[in-house]
C-alpha positions, 0 to 999 in steps of 0.5 A: 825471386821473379826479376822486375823486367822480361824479354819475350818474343813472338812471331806471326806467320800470316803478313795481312793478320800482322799488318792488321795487328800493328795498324797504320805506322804501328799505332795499335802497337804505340797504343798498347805501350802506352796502356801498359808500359811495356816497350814493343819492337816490331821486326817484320812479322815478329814483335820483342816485347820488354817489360815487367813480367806480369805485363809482357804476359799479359800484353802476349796474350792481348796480342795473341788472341787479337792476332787470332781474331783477325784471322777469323774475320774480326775487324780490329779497331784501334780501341779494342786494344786498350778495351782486351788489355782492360778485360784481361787486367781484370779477368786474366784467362778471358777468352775475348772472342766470346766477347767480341766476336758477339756481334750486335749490329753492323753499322751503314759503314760496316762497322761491327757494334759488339760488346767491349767489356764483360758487363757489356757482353752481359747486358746484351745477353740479358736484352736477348732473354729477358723481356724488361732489361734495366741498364744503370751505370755512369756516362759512356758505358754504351747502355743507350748505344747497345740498346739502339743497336740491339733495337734496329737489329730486332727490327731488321730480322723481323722480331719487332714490328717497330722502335719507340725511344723516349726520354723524359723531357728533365734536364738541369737548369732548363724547363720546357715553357722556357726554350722558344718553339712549338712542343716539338722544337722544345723537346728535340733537343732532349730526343737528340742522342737517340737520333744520334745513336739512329743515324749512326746505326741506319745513316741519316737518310734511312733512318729518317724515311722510317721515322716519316714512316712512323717504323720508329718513333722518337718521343718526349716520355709524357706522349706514351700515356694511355697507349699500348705498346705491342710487337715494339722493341722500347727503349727509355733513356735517362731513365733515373729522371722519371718520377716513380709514377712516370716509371710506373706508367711506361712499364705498364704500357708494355704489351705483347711481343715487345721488350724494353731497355731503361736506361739511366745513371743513378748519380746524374738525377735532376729532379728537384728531389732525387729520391723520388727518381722512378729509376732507383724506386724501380731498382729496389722495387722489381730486383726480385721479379723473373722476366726483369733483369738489372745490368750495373755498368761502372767506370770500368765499362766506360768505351768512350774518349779515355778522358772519360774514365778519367773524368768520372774517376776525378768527381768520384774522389771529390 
């Protein structure tokens, strides 16, 4: 019968990789005993790992494979700790470089955007073979994020002449002719998570000069009506609160050279009858369509506060 606890030690050769393992005061180390349970000792450049069998193995093979991203030039994040344990749960021989090493966009503070989760690493790879990409899942999965990042990396490389990003002016409990201003300070604070997303890819200031330069633009969906968008990367997002005749509208507005990525969460509708969201219509409608491409995130993709997770796991049992 296999015993309840093991011992296992490992030793890493190179002092840099190591210290980058570790992190500050240990708190990569710290944050791997607390994701699993198991107890980590570090002595120099070796590690004692004390534990259930099952997880002091797997907690070797997160610390192994990270220690050999490192090498290969991976900035290690503190969140790529408790993201590699999740995947190696759920897929025991994954092979995490091919998911982070995968890398997106690299952001004006030189950090590397790439995929965390296996549906991640998916919905990028279906972005660069498919001309429409539909991303449905729950908050924080990084549909819109990646979708951002997939965009201005088009842009930069010259596969895309511009970025339009849209979002149907839709949200619980407000309505447009109730909020003070013109049409656009009524709508800004709807469009605000993708200038977020914008800035933190290209800083404020770059990505201001390009949207003044109208490379991209950020508008309410109601502004794509009657134009032809060509030679664009175009993002919509909180798709599941377009009506099935706004979704209709923006898919047929799609023109050569471009692509699209909808985003949406199915669970989050706002409109006064759910069952007219143009994002669940569009599920059931174009699933079967070559070129289209539907990617489901669940909980599990969540890459955001760990509350997060928790958050959405608490709601789902209500």
């Amino acid at each position: 019968m296999e015993a309840l606890h093991t011992e296992r030690e490992l030793t890493f050769i190179d002092n840099t990789r190591a210290a980058a393992l570790y992190g500050p005061l240990n708190k990569n180390l710290q944050a791997v005993e607390k994701c699993s349970g198991v107890t980590i000792h570090a002595r120099g450049t070796s590690l004692h790992l004390v534990g259930a069998c099952h997880e002091v193995e797997l907690v070797a093979d997160l610390l192994n494979q990270l220690y050999e991203l490192a090498g290969r030039g991976y900035p290690l994040y503190g969140s790529d700790f408790a993201f590699g344990l999740k995947i190696l749960e759920s897929t025991p021989k994954a092979r995490l470089d091919k998911i982070f090493l995968d890398k997106v966009y690299v952001t004006t503070q030189n950090r590397v955007v790439s995929p965390k989760t296996k549906n991640q690493k998916l919905y990028i790879d279906a972005i660069r073979d498919n001309d429409i990409v539909f991303g449905i899942g729950p908050a924080g999965t990084g549909k819109t994020y990646l979708a951002v990042a997939m965009a201005v990396s088009a842009l930069t490389t010259g596969q895309v002449k511009s970025i339009i990003l849209t979002r149907p002016a839709v949200e619980a409990g407000e309505k447009l002719g109730f909020l003070p201003g013109d049409v656009a300070q009524k709508v800004n604070p709807y469009l605000r998570p993708l200038h977020d997303a914008l800035n933190d890819m290209l800083g404020p200031e770059k990505a201001g000069t390009l949207i003044e330069e109208e490379v991209i633009e950020i508008a309410p969906l109601a502004f794509m009506r009657g134009r032809t968008l060509s030679s664009a990367f175009i993002i919509l997002d909180e798709a599941q609160n377009t009506t099935r005749e706004q979704m209709k509208m923006f898919l047929t507005r799609i023109g050569f050279d471009s692509r699209a990525v909808i985003t949406g969460d199915s669970t989050q509708v706002d409109l006064p009858d759910k069952s007219h969201s143009g994002l669940l219509h569009a599920k059931k409608l174009l699933g079967n369509i070559e070129g289209i491409r539907f990617c489901s995130f669940s909980k599990d993709d969540v890459v955001r506060h760990p509350l997060v997770q928790k958050i959405i796991n608490a709601y789902e049992k209500q």
